[in-house]
mmCIF file of the N, C-alpha and C atoms, coordinates in Angstrom:
data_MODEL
# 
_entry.id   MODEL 
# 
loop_
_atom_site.group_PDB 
_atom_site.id 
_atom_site.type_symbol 
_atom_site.label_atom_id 
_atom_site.label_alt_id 
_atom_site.label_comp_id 
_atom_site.label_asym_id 
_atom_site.label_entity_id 
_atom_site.label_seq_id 
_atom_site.pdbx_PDB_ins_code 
_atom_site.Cartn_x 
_atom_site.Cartn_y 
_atom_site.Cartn_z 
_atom_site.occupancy 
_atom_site.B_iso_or_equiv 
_atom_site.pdbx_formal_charge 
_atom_site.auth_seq_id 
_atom_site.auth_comp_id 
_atom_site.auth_asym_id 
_atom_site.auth_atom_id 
_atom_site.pdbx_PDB_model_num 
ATOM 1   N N  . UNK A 1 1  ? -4.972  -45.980 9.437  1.00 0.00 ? 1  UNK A N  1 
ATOM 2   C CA . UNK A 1 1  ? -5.782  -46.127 10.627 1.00 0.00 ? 1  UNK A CA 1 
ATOM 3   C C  . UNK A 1 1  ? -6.836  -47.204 10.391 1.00 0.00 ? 1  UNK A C  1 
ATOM 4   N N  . UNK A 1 2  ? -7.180  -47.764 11.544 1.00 0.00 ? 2  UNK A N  1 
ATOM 5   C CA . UNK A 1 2  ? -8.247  -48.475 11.324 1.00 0.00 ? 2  UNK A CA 1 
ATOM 6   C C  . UNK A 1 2  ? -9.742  -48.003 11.380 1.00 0.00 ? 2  UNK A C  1 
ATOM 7   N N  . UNK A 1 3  ? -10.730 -48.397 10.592 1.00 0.00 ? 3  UNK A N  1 
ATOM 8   C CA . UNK A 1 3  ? -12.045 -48.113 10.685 1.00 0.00 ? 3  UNK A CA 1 
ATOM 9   C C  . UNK A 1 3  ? -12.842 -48.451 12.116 1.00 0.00 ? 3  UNK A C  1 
ATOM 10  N N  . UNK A 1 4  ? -13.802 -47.596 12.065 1.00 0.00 ? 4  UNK A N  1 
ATOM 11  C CA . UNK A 1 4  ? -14.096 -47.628 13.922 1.00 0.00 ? 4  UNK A CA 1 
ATOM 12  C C  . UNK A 1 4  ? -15.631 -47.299 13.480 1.00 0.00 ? 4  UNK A C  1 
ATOM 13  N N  . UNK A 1 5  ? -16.150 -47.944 14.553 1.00 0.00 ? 5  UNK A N  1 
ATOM 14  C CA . UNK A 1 5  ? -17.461 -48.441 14.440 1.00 0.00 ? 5  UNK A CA 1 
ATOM 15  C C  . UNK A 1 5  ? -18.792 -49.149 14.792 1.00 0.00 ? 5  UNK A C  1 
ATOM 16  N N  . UNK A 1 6  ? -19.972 -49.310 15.170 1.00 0.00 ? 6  UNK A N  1 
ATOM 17  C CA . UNK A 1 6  ? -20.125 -50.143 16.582 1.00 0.00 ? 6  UNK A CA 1 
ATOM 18  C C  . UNK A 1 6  ? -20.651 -51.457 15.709 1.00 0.00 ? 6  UNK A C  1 
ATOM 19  N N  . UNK A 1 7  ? -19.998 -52.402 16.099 1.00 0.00 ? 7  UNK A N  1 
ATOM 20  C CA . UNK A 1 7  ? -19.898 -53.806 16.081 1.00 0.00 ? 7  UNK A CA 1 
ATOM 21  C C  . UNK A 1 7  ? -19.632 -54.171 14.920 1.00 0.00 ? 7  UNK A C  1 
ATOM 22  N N  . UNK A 1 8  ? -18.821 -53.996 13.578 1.00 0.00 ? 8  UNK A N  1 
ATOM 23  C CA . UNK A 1 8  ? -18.688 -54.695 12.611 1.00 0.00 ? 8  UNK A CA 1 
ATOM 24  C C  . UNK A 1 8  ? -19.935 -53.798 11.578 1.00 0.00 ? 8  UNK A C  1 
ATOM 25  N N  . UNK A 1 9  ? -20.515 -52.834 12.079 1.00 0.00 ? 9  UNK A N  1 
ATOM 26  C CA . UNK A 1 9  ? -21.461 -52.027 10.888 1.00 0.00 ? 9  UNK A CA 1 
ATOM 27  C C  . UNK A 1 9  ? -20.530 -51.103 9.985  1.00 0.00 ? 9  UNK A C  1 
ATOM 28  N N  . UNK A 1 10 ? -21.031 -49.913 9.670  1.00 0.00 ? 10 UNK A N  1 
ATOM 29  C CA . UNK A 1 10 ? -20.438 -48.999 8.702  1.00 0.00 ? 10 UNK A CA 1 
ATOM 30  C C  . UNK A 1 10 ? -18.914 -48.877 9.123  1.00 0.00 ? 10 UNK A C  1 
ATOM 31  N N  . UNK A 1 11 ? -18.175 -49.021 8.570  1.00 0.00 ? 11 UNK A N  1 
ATOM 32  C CA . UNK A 1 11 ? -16.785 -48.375 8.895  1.00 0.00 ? 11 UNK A CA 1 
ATOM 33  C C  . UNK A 1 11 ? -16.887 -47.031 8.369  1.00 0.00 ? 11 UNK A C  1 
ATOM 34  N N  . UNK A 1 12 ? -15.847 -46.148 9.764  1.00 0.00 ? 12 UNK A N  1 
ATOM 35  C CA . UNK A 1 12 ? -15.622 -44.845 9.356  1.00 0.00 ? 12 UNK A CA 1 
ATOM 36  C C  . UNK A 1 12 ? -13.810 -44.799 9.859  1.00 0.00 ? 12 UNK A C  1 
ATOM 37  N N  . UNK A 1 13 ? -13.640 -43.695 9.289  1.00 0.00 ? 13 UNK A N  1 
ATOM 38  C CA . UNK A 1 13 ? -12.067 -43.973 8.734  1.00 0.00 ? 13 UNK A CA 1 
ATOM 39  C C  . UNK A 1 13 ? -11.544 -42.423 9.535  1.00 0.00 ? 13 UNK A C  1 
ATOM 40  N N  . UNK A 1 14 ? -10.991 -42.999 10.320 1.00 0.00 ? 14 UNK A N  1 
ATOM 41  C CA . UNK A 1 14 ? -9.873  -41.677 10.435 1.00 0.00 ? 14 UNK A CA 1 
ATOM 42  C C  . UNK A 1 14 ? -9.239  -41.397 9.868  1.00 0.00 ? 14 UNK A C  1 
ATOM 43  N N  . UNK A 1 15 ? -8.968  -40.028 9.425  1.00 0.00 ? 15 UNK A N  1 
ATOM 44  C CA . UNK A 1 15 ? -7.588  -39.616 7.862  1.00 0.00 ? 15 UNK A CA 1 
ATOM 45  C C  . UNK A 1 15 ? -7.346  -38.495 8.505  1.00 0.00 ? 15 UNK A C  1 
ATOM 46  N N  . UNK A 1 16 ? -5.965  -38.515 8.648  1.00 0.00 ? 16 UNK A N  1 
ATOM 47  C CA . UNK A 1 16 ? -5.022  -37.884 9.242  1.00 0.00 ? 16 UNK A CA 1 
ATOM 48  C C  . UNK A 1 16 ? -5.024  -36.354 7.949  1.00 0.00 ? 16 UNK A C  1 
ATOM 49  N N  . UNK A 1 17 ? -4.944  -34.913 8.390  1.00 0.00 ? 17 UNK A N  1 
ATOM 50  C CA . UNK A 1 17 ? -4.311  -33.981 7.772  1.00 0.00 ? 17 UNK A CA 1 
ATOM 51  C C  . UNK A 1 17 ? -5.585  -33.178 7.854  1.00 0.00 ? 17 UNK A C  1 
ATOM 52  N N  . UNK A 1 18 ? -6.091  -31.554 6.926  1.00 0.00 ? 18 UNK A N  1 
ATOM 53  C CA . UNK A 1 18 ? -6.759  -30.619 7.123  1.00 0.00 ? 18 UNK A CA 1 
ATOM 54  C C  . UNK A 1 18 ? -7.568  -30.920 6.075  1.00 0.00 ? 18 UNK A C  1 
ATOM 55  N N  . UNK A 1 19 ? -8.934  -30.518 6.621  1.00 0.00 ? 19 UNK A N  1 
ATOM 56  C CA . UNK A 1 19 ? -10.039 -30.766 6.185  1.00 0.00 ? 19 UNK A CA 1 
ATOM 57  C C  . UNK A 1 19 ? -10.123 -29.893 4.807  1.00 0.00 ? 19 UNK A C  1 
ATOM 58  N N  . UNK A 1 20 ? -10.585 -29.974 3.814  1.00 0.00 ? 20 UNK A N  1 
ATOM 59  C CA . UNK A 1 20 ? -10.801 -29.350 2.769  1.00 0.00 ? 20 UNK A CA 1 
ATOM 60  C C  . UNK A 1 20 ? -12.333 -29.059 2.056  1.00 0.00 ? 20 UNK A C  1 
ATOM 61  N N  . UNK A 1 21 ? -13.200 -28.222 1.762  1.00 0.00 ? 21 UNK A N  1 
ATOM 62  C CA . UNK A 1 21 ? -14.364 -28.129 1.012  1.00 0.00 ? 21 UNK A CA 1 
ATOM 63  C C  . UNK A 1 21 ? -14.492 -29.000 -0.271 1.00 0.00 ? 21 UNK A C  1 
ATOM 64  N N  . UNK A 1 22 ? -15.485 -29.680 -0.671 1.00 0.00 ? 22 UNK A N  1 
ATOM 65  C CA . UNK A 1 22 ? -15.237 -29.860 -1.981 1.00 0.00 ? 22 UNK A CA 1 
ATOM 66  C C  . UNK A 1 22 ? -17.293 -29.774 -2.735 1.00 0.00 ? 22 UNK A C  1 
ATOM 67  N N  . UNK A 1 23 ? -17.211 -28.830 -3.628 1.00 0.00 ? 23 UNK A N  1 
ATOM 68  C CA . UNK A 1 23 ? -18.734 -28.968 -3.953 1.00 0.00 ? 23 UNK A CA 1 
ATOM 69  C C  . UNK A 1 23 ? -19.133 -29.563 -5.034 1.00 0.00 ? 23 UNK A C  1 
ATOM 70  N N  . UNK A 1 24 ? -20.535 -30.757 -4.809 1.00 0.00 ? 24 UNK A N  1 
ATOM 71  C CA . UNK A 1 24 ? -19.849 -31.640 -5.986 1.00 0.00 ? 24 UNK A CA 1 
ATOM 72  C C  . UNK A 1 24 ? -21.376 -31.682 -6.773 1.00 0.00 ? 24 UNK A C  1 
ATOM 73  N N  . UNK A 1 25 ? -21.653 -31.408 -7.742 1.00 0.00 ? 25 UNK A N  1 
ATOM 74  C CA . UNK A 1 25 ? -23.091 -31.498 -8.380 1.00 0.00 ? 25 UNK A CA 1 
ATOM 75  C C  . UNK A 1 25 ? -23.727 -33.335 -8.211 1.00 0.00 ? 25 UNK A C  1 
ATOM 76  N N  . UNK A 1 26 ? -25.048 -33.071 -7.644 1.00 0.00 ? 26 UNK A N  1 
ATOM 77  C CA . UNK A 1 26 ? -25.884 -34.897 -7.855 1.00 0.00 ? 26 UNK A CA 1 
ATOM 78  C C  . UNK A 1 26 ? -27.253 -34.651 -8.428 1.00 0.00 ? 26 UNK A C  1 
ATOM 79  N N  . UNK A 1 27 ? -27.669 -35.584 -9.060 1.00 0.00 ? 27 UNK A N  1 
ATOM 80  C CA . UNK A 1 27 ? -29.126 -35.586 -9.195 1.00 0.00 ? 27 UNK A CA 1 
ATOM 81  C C  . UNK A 1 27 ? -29.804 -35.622 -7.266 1.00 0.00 ? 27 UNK A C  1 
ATOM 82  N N  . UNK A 1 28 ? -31.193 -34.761 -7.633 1.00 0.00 ? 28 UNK A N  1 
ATOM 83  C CA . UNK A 1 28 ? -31.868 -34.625 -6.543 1.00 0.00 ? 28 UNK A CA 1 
ATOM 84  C C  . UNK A 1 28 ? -31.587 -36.163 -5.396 1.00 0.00 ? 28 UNK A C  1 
ATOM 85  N N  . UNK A 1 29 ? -32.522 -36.686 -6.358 1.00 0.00 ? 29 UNK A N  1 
ATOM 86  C CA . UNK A 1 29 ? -32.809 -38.345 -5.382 1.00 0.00 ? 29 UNK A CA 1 
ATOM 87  C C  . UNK A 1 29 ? -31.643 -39.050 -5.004 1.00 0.00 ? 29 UNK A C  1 
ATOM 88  N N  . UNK A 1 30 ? -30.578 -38.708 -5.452 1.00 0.00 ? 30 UNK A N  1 
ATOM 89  C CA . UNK A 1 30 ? -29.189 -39.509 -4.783 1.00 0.00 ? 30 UNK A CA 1 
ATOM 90  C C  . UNK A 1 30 ? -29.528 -38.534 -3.690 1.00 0.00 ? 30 UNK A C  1 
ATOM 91  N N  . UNK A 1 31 ? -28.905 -36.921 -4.169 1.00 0.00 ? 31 UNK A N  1 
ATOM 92  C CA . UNK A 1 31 ? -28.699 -36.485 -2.306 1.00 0.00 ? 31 UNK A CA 1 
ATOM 93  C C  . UNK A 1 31 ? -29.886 -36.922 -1.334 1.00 0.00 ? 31 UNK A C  1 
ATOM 94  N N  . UNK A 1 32 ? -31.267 -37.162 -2.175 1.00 0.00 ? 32 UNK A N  1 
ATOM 95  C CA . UNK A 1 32 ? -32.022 -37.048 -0.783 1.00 0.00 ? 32 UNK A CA 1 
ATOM 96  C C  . UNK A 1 32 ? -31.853 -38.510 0.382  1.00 0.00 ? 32 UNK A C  1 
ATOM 97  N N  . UNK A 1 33 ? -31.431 -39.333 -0.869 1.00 0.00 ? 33 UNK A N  1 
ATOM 98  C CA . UNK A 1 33 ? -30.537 -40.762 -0.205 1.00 0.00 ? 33 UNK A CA 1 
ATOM 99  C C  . UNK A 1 33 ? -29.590 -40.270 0.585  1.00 0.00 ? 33 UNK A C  1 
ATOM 100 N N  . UNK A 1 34 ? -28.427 -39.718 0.669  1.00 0.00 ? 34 UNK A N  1 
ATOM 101 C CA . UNK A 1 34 ? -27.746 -39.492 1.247  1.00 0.00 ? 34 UNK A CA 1 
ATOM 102 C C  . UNK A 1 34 ? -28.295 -38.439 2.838  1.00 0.00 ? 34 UNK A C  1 
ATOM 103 N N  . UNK A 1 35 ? -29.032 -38.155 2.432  1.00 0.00 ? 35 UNK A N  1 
ATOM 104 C CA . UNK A 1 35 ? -29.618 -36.929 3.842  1.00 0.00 ? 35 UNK A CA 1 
ATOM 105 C C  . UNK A 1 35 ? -30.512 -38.026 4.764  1.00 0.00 ? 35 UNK A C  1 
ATOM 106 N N  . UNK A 1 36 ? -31.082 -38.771 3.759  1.00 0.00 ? 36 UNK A N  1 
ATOM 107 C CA . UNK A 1 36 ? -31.973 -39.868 4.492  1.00 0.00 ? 36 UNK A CA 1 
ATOM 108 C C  . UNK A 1 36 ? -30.880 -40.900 5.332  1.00 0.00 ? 36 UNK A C  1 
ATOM 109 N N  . UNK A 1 37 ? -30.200 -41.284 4.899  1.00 0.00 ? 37 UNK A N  1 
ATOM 110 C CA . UNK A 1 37 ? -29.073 -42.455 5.072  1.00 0.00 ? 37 UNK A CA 1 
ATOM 111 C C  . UNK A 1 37 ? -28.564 -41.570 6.023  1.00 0.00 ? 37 UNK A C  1 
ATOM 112 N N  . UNK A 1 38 ? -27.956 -40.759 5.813  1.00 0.00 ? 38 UNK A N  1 
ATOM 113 C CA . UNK A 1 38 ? -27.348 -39.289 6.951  1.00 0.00 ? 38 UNK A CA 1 
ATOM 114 C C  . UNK A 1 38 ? -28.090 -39.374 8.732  1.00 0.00 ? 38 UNK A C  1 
ATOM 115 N N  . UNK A 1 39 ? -29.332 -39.677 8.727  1.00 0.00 ? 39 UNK A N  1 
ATOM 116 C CA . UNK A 1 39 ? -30.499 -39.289 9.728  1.00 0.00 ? 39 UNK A CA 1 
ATOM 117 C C  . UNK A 1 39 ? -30.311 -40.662 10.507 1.00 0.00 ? 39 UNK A C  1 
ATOM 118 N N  . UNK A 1 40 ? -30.573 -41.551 9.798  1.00 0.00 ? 40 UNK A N  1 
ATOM 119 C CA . UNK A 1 40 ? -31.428 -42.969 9.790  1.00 0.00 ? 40 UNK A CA 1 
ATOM 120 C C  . UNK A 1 40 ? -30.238 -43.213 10.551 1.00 0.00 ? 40 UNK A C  1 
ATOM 121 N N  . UNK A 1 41 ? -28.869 -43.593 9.747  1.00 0.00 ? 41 UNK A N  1 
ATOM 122 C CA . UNK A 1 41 ? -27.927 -43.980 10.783 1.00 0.00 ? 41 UNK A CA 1 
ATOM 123 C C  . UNK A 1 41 ? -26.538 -43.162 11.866 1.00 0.00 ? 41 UNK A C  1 
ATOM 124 N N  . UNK A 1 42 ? -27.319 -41.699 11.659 1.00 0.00 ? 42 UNK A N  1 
ATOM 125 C CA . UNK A 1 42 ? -26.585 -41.117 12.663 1.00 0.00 ? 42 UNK A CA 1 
ATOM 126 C C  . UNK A 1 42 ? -25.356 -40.855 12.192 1.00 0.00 ? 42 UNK A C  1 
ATOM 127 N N  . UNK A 1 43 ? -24.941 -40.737 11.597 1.00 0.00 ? 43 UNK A N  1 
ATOM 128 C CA . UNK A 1 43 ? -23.796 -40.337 10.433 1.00 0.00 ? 43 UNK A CA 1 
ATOM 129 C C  . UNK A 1 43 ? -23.440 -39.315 9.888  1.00 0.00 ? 43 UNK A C  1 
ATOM 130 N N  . UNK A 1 44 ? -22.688 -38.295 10.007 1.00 0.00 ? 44 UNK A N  1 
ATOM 131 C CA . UNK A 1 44 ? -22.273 -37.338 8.902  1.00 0.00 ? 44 UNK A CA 1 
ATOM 132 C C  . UNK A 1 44 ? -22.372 -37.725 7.293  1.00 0.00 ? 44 UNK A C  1 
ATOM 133 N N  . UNK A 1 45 ? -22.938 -36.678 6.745  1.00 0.00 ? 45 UNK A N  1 
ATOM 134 C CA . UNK A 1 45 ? -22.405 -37.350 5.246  1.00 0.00 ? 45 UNK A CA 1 
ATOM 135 C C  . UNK A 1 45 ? -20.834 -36.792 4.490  1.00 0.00 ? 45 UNK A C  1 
ATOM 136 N N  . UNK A 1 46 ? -19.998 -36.332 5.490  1.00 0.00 ? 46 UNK A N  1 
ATOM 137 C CA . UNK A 1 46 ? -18.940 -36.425 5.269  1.00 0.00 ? 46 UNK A CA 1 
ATOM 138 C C  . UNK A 1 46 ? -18.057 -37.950 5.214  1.00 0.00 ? 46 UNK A C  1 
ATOM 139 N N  . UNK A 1 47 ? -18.922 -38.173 6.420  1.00 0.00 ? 47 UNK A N  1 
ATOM 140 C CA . UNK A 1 47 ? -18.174 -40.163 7.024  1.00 0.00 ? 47 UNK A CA 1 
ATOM 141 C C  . UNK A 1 47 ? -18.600 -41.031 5.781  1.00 0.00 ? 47 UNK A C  1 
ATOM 142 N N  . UNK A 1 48 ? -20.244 -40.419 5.235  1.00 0.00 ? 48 UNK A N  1 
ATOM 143 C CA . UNK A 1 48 ? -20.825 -41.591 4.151  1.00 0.00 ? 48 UNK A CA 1 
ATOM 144 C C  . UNK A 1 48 ? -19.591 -40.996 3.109  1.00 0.00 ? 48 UNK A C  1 
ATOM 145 N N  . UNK A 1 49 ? -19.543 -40.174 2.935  1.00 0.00 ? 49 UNK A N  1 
ATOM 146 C CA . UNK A 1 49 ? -18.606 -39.790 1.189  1.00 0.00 ? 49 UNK A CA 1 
ATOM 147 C C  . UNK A 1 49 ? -17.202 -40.771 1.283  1.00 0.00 ? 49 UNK A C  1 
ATOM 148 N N  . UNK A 1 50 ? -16.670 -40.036 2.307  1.00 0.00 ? 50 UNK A N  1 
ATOM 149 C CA . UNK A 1 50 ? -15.252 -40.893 2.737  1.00 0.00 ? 50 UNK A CA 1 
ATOM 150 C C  . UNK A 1 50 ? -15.056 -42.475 2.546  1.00 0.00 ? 50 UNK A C  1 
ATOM 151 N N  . UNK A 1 51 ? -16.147 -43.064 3.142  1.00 0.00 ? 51 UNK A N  1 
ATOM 152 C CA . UNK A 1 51 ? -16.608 -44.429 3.563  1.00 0.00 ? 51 UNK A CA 1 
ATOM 153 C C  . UNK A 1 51 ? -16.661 -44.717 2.077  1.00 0.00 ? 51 UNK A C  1 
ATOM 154 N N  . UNK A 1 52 ? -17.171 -44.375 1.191  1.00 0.00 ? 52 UNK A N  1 
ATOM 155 C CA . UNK A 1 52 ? -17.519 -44.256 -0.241 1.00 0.00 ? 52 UNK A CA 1 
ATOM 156 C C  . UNK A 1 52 ? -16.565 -44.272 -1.157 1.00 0.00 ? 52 UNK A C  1 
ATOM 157 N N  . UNK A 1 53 ? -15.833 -43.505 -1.021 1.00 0.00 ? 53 UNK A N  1 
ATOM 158 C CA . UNK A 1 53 ? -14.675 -43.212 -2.004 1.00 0.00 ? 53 UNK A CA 1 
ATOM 159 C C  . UNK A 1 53 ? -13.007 -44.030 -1.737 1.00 0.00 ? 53 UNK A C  1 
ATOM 160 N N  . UNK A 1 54 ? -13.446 -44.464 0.051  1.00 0.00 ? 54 UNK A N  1 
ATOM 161 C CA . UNK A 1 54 ? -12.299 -45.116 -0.076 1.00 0.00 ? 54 UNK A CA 1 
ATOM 162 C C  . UNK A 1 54 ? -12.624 -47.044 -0.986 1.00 0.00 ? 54 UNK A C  1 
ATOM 163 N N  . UNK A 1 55 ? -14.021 -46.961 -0.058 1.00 0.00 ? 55 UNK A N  1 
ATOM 164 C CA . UNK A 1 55 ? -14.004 -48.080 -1.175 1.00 0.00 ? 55 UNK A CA 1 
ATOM 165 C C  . UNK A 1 55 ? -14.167 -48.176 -2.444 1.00 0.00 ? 55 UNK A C  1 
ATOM 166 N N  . UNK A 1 56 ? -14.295 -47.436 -3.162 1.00 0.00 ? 56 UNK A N  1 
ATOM 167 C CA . UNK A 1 56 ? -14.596 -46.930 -4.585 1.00 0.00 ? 56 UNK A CA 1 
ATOM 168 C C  . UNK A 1 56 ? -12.939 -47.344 -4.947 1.00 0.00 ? 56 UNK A C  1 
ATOM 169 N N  . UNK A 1 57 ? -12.101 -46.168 -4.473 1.00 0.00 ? 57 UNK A N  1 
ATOM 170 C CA . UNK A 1 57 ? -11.009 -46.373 -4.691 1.00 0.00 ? 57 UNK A CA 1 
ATOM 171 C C  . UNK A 1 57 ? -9.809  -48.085 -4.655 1.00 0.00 ? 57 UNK A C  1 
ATOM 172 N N  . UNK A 1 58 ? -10.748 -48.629 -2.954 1.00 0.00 ? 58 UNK A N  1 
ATOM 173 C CA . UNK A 1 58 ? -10.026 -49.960 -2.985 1.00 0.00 ? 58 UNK A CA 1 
ATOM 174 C C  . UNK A 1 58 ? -10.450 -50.864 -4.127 1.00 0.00 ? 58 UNK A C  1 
ATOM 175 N N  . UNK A 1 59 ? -11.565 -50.902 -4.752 1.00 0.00 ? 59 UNK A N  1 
ATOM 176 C CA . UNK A 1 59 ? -12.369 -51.351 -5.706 1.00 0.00 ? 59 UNK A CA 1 
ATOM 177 C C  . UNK A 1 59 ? -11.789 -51.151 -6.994 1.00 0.00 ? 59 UNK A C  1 
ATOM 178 N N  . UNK A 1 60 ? -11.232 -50.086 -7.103 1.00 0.00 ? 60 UNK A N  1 
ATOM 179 C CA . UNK A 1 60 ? -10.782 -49.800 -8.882 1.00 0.00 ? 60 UNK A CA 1 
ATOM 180 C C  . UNK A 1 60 ? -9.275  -49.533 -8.603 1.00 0.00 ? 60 UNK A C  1 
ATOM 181 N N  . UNK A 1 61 ? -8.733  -50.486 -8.065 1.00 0.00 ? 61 UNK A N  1 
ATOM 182 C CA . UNK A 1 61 ? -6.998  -50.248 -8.707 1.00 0.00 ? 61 UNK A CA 1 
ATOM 183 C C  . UNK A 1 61 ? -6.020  -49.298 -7.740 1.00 0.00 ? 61 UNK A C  1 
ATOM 184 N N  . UNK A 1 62 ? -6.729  -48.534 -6.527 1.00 0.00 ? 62 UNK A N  1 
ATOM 185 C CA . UNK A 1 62 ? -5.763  -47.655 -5.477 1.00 0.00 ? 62 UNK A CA 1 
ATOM 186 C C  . UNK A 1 62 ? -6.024  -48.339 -4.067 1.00 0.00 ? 62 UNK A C  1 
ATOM 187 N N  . UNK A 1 63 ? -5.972  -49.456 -3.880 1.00 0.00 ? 63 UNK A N  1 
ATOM 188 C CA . UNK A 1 63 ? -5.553  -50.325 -2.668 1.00 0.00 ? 63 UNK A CA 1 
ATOM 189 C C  . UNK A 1 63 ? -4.519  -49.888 -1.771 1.00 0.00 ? 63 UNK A C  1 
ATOM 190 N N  . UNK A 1 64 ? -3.277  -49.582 -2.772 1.00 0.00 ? 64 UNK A N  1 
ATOM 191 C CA . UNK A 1 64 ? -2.009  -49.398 -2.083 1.00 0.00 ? 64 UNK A CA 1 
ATOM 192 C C  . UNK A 1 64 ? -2.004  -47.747 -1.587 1.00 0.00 ? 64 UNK A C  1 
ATOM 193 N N  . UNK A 1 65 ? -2.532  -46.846 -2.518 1.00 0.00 ? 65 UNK A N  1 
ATOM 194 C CA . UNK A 1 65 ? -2.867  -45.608 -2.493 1.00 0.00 ? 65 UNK A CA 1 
ATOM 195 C C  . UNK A 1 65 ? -3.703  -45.464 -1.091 1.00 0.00 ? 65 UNK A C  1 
ATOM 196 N N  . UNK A 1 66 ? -4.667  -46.160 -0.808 1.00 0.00 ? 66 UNK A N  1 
ATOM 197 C CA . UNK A 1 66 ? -5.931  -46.266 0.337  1.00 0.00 ? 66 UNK A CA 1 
ATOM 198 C C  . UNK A 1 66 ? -4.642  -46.805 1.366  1.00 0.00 ? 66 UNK A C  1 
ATOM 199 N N  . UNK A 1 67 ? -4.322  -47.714 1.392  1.00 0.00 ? 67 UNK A N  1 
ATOM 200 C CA . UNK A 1 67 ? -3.543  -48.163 2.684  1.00 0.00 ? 67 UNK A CA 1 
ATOM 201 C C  . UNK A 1 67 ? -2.223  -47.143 3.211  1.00 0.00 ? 67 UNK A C  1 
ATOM 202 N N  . UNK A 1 68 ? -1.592  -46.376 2.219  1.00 0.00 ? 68 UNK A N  1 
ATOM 203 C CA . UNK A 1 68 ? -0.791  -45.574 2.814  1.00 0.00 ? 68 UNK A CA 1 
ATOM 204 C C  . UNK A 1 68 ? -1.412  -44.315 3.043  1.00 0.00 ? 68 UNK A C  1 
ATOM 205 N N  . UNK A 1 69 ? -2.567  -43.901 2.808  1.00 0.00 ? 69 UNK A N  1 
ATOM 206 C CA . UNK A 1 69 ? -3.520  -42.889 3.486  1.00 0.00 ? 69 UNK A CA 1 
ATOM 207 C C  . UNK A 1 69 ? -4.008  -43.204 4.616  1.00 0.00 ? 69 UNK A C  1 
ATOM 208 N N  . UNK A 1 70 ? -4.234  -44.285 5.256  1.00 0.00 ? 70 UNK A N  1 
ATOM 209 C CA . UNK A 1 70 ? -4.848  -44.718 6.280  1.00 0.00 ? 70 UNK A CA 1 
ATOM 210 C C  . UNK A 1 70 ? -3.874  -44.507 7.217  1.00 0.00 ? 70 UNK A C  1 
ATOM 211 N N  . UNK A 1 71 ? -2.580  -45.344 6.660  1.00 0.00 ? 71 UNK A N  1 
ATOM 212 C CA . UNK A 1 71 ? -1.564  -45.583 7.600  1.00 0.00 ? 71 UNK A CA 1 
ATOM 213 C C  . UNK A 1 71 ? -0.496  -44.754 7.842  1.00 0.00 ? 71 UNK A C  1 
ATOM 214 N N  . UNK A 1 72 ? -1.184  -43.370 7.389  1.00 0.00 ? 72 UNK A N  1 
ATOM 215 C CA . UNK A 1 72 ? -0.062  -42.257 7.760  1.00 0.00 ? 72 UNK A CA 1 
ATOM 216 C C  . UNK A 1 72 ? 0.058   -41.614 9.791  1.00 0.00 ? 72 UNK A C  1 
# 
């Protein structure tokens, strides 16, 4: 899928299939970044994690992995 978004800002990613929990330990001041960042731009921090990890992932070596997740 393609990232959707207003005008060329944050991409957020539609991913097809059932939502899953995942609980993940951070130092304080990252999450409070993330709750702040969360507010400021109106965002789930589900969309920031996602948004995060896919580029994390396009970044270190699962490009092809990221594109057939998108494009299911």
């Amino acid at each position: 899928m393609q990232p959707y978004g207003q005008g060329g800002e944050i991409p957020r990613y539609t991913i097809p299939g059932v939502g899953k929990t995942k609980t993940v330990q951070m130092i304080h001041s990252l999450d409070q970044m993330v709750t702040d960042f969360s507010r400021e731009k109106n965002m789930s921090q589900r969309d920031i994690f996602e948004v995060a990890l896919i580029n994390f992932f396009k970044a270190y070596g699962y490009e092809r992995q990221v594109e057939v997740l998108l494009n299911q």
